[in-house]
C-alpha positions as CSV (number, residue, x, y, z in Angstrom):
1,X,138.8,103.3,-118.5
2,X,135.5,104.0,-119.8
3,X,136.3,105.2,-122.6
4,X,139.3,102.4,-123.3
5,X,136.6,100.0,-123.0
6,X,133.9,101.6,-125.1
7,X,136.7,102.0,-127.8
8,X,137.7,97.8,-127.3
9,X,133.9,97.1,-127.9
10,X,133.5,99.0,-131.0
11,X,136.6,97.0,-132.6
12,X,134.9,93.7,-131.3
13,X,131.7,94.5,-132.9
14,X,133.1,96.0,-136.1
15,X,135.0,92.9,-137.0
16,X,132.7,90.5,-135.9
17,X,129.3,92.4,-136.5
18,X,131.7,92.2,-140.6
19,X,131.5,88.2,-140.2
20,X,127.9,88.2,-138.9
21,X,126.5,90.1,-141.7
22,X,128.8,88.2,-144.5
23,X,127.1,85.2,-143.2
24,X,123.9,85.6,-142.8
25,X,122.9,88.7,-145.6
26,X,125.3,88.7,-148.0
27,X,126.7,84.9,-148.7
28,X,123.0,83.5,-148.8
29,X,121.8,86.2,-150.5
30,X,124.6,86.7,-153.7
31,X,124.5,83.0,-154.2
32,X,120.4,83.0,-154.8
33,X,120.2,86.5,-156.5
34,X,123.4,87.1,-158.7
35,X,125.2,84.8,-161.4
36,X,128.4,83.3,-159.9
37,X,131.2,85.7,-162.1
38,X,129.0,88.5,-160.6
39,X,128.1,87.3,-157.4
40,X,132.3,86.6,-156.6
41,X,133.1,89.7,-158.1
42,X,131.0,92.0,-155.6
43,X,131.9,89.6,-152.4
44,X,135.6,90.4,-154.1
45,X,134.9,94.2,-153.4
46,X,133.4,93.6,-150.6
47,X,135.9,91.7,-148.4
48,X,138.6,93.8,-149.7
49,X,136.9,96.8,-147.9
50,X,136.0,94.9,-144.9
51,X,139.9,93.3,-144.6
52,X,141.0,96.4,-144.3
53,X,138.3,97.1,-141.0
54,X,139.3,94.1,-139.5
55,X,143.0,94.8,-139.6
56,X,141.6,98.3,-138.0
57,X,140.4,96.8,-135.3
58,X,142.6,94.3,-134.8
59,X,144.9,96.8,-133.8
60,X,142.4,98.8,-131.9
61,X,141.7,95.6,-130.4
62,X,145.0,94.9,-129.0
63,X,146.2,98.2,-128.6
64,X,143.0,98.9,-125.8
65,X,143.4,95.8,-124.5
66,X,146.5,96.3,-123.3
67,X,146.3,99.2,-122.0
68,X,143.0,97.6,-120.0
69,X,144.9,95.4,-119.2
70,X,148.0,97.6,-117.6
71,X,145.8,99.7,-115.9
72,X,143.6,97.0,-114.5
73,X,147.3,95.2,-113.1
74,X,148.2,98.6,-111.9
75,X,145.2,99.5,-110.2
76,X,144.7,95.7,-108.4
77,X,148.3,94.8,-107.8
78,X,147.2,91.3,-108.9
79,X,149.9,88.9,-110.3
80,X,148.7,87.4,-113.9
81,X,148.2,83.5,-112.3
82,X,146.5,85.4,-109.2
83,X,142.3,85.5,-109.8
84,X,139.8,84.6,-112.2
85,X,140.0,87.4,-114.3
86,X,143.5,87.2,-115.2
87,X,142.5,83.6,-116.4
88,X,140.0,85.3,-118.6
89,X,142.0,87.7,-120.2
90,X,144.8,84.9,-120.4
91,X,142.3,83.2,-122.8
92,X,141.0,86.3,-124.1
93,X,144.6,86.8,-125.5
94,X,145.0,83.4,-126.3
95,X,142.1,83.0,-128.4
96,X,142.7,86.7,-129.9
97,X,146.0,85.3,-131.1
98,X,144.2,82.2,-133.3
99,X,141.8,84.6,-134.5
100,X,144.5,87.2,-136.0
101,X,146.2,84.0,-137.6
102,X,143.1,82.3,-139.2
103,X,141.9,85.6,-140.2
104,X,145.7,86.2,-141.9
105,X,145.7,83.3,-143.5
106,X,142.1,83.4,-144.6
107,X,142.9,87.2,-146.3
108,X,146.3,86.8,-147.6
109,X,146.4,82.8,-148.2
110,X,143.3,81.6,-149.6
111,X,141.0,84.2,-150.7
112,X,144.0,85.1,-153.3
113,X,143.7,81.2,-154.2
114,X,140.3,81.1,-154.8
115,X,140.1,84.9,-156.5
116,X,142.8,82.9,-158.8
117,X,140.9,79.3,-159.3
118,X,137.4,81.6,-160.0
119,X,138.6,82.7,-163.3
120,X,138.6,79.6,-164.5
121,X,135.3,78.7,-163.8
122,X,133.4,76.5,-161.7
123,X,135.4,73.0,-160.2
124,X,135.8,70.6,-157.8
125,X,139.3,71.9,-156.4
126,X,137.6,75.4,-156.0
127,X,134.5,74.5,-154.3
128,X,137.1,72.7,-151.8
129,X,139.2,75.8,-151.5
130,X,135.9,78.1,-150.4
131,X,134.8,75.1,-148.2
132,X,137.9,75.5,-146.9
133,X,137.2,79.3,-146.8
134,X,134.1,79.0,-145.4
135,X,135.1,76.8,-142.5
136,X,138.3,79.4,-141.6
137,X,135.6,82.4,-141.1
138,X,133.2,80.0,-139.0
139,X,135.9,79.2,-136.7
140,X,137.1,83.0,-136.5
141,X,133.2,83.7,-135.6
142,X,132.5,81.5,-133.1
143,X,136.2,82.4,-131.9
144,X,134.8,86.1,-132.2
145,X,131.6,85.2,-129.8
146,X,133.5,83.9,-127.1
147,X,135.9,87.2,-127.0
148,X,132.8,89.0,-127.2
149,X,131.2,86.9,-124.2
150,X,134.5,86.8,-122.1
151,X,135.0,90.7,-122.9
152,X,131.6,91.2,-121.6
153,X,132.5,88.9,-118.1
154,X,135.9,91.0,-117.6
């Protein structure tokens, strides 16, 4: 179990430690440092490498946690609805399954879009596209924190 949960924590950190550091190190630093072609280009490369982590650990994430999960049910003979942390990892789950659907859409839907609309240059209907970017990957990171913080209570 150990192990399981050593394994679960490592996926949690890998794909949200990937968020922290785009936001904080690379996003403010590429937009003060590097020409905007350039800058797009290497945040390109970048989140092509780091979509393929996250899908990693999103299946390292849900593949542990189910087996936590089984063997924690087995072991307590508790009912889902029965105690608190049942709740938890109900919510856990829950909030697991928004996070694998924003960060879906964020990869397949609108990062293509905006790759796309950056060709042409700067314009208002692409700086609305990465706000809209932008505001998918917050939500997945703060989403990330509180599976972090209810992994860390269970």
């Amino acid at each position: 179990m150990v192990l399981l949960k050593w394994i679960h924590l490592i996926a949690t950190v890998a794909w949200i430690g990937g968020m922290f550091t785009n936001f904080f190190i690379y996003m403010p630093v590429l937009g003060k440092t590097l020409e905007a072609p350039v800058a797009g280009k290497l945040m390109g490369a970048v989140m092509k490498r780091f979509r393929m982590m996250v899908y990693i650990a999103m299946v390292v994430f849900l593949t542990t946690g189910v087996l936590m999960g089984y063997l924690h049910l087995e072991a307590s003979g508790a009912v889902a609805s029965e105690s608190q942390w049942n709740l938890l990892l109900i919510l856990k789950v829950l909030l697991f399954i928004v996070m694998v659907v924003l960060a879906l859409f964020a990869f397949e839907v609108v990062a293509p879009r905006v790759a796309g609309m950056a060709s042409g240059g700067p314009s208002p209907k692409l700086r609305r596209v990465q706000r809209t970017q932008k505001i998918l990957a917050m939500t997945g990171f703060v989403l990330g924190l509180v599976i972090l913080f209810i992994s860390a209570a269970l």
